[in-house]
TORTORTOR-673109 format. One record per residue: residue number from 1; x, y, z negated of N, C-alpha, C, O in turn. Coordinates in pm, 1 decimal, decimal comma. Each point is the difference from the previous one (the first is absolute). Last residue first. Example, Ala and Ser with C-alpha at 12.3 -4.5 7.8 and 13.67 -1.06 7.14 Angstrom:
PT  num       nc1       nc2       nc3      cac1      cac2      cac3       cc1       cc2       cc3       oc1       oc2       oc3
PT    2    1285,0    -225,0    -708,0      82,0     119,0      -6,0     -77,0     109,0     -73,0      50,9     110,8     -16,9
PT    1     -21,9    -682,8      23,9     -89,0     119,0       0,0      90,0     120,0       0,0     103,6      -1,9     -66,5
This chain:
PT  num       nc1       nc2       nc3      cac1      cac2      cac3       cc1       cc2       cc3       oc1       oc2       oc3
PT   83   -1115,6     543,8     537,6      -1,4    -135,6     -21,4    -130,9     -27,1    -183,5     -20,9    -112,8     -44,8
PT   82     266,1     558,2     222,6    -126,1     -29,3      70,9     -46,9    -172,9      11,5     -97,9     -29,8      68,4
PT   81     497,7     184,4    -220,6     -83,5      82,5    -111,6    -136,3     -65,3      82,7     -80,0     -75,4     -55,3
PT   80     456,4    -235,5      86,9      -5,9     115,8      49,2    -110,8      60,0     -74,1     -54,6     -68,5     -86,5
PT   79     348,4    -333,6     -77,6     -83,3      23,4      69,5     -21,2     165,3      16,8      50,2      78,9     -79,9
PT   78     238,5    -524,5    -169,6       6,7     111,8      70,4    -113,7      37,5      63,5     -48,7    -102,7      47,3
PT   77     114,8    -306,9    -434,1     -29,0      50,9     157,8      49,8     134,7      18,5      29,2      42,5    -111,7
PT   76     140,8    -451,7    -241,0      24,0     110,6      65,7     -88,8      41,0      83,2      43,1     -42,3     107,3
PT   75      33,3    -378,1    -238,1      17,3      80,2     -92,9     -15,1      96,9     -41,3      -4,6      28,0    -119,8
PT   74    -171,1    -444,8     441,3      80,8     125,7     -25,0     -16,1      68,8    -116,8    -109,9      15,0     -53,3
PT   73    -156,2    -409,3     189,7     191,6     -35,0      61,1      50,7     129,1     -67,6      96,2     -15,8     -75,2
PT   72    -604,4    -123,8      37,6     100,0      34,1     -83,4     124,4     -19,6     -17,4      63,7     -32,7    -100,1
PT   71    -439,7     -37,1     441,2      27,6     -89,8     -95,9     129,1       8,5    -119,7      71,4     -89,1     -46,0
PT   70    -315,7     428,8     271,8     -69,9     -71,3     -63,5      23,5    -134,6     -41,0     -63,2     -62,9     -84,7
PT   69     360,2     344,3     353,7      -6,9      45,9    -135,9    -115,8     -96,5     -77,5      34,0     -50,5    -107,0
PT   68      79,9     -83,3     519,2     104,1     -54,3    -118,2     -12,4      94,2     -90,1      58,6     -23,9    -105,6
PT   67    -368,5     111,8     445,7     -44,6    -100,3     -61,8     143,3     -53,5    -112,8     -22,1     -56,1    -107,3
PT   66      61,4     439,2     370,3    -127,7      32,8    -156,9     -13,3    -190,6      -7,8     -14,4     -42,9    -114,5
PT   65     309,3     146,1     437,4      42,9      -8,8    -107,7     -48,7      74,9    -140,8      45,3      40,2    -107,1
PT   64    -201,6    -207,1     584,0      98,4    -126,6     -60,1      30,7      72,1    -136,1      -2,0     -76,3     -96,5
PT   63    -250,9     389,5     337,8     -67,9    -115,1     -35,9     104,5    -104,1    -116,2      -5,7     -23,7    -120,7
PT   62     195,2     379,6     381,6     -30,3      31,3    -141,0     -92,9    -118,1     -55,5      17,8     -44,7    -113,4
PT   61     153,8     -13,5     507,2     132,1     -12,9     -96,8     -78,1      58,4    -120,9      27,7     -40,4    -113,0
PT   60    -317,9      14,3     525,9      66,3    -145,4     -64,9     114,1      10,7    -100,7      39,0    -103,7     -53,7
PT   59    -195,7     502,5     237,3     -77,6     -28,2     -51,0      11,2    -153,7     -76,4     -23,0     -29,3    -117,4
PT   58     412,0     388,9     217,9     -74,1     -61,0      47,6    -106,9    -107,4     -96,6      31,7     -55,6    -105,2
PT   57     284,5     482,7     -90,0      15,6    -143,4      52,3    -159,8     -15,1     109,6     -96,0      76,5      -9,3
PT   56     286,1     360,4    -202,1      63,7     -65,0     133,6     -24,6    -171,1      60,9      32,0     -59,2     103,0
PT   55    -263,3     354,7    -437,0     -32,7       0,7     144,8      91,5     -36,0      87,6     -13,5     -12,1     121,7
PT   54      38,5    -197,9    -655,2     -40,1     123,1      91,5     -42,9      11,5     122,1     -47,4    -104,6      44,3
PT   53     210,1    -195,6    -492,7     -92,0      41,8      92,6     -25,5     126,1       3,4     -39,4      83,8     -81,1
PT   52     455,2    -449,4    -108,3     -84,3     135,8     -18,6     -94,8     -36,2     100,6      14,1    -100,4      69,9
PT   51     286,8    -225,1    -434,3     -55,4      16,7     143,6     -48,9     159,5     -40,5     -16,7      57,8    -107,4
PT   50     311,0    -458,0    -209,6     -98,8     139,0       6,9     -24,8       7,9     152,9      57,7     -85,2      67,5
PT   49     242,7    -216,3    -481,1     -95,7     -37,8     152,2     -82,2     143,8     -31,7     -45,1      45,7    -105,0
PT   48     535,8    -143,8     -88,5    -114,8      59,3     -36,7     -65,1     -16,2     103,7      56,5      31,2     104,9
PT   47     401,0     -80,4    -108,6    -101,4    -107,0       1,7    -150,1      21,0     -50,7     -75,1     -95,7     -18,9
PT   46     459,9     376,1     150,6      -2,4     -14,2    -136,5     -32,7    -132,8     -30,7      53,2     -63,7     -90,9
PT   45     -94,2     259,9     506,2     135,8     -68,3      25,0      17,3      26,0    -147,7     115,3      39,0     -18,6
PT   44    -525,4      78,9     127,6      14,4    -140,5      23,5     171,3     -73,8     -15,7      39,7    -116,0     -10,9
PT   43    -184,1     564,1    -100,9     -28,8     -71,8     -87,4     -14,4    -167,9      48,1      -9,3     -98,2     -73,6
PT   42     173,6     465,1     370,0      35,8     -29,6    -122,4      -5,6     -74,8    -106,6      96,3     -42,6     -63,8
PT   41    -364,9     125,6     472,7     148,6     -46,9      20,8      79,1     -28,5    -130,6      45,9    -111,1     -26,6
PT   40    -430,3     377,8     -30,9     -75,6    -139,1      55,3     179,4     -69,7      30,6      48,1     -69,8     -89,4
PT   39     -30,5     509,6      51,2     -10,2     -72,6    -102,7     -34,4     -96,4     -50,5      23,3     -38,7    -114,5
PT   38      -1,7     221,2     554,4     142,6      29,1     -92,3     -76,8     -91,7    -122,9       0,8    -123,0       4,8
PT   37    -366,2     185,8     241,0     119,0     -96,9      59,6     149,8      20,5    -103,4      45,5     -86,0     -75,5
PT   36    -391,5     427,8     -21,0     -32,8    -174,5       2,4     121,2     -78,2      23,3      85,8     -39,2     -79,1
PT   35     -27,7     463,6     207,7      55,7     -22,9    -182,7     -67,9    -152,1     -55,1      45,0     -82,6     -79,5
PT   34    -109,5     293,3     578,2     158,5     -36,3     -33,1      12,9     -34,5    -146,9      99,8     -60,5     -39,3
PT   33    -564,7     190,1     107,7      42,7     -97,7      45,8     168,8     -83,4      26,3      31,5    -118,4     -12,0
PT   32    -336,8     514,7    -329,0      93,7     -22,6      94,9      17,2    -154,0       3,4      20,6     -75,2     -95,3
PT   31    -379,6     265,0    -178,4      -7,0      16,8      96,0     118,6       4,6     146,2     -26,0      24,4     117,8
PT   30    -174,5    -345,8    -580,0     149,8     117,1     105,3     -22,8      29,6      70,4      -6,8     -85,5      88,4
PT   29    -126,7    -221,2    -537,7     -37,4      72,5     118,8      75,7      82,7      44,6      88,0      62,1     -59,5
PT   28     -93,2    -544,9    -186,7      37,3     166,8      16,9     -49,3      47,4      99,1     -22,3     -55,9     107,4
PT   27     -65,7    -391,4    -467,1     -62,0      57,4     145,1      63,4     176,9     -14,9     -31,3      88,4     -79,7
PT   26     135,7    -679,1    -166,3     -49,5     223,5     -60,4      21,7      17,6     202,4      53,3     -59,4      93,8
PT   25    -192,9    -454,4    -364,4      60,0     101,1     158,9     -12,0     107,3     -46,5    -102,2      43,9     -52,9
PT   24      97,7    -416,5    -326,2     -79,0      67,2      92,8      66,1      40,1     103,1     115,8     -41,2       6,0
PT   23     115,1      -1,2    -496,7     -82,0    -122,7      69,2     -84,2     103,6     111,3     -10,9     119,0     -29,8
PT   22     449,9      29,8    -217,0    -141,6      22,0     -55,6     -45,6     -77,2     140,0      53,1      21,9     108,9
PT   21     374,7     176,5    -112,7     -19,1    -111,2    -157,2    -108,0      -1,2     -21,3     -30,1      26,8    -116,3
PT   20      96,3     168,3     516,1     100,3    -164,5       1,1     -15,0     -40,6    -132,6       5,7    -117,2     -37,2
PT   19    -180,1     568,6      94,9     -57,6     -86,8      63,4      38,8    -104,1      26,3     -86,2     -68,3      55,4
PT   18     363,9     401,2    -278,4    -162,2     -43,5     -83,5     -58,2    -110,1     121,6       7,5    -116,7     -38,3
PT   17     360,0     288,3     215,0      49,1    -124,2    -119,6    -149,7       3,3     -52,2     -66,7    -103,4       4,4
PT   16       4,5     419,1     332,3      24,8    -144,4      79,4      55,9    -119,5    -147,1     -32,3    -118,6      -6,0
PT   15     -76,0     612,5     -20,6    -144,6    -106,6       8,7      71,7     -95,4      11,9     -32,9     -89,7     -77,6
PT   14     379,9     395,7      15,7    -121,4      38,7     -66,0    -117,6     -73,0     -34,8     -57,3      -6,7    -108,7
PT   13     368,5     -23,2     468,7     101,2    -102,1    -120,9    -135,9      44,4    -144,4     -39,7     -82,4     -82,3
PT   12     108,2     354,9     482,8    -123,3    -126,7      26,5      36,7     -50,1     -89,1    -114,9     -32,5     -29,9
PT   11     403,4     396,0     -16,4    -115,5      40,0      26,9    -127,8    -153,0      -4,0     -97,6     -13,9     -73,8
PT   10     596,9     104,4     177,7     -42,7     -74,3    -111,8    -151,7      12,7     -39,6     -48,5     -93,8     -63,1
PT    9     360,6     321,6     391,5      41,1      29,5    -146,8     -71,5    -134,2     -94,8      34,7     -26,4    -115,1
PT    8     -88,8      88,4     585,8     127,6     -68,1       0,3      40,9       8,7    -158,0      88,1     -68,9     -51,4
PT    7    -256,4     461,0     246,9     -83,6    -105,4      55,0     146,1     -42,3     -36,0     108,7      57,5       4,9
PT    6    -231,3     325,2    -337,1      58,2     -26,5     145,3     -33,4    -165,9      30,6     -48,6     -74,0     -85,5
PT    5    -251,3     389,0    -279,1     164,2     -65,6      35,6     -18,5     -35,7     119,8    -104,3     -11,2      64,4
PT    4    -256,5     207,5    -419,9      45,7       3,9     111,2     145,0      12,3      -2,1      74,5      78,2     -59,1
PT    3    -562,2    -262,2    -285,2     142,0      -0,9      50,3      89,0      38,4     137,3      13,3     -96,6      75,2
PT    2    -424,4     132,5    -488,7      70,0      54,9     123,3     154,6     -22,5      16,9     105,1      49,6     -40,7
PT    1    -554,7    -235,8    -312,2     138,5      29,6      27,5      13,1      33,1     147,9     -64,6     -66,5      81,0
């Protein structure tokens, strides 16, 4: 399926309910960094635990937060293509 719509249409709602009714961390990839964060924002003010990684974080922030993925805090990762 192809889907092209406008931002804000509903679009992530695609992966994101399959992945809350199903056990594990689902992992997106993006190559936009403003769309991490936005949506990383979002789903926390849902209560949904998620994080991203990218180049903006520093070496101690990504550390701290591959280890709460391994201990399976998040719901959610975000990550960059080159990750």
């Amino acid at each position: 399926m192809l889907l092209v719509s406008p931002t804000g249409s509903g679009k992530s709602l695609c992966f994101q309910l399959p992945s809350v009714l199903r056990p594990g961390t689902a992992c997106v990839i993006s190559p936009l960094k403003a769309l991490m964060s936005d949506q990383i924002s979002e789903l926390q003010r849902k209560k949904l635990p998620g994080t991203f990684i990218n180049s903006d974080l520093d070496k101690e922030e990504k550390s701290a937060r591959y280890e709460l993925l391994a201990n399976g805090v998040f719901k959610f990762l975000y990550v960059a293509p080159e990750r």
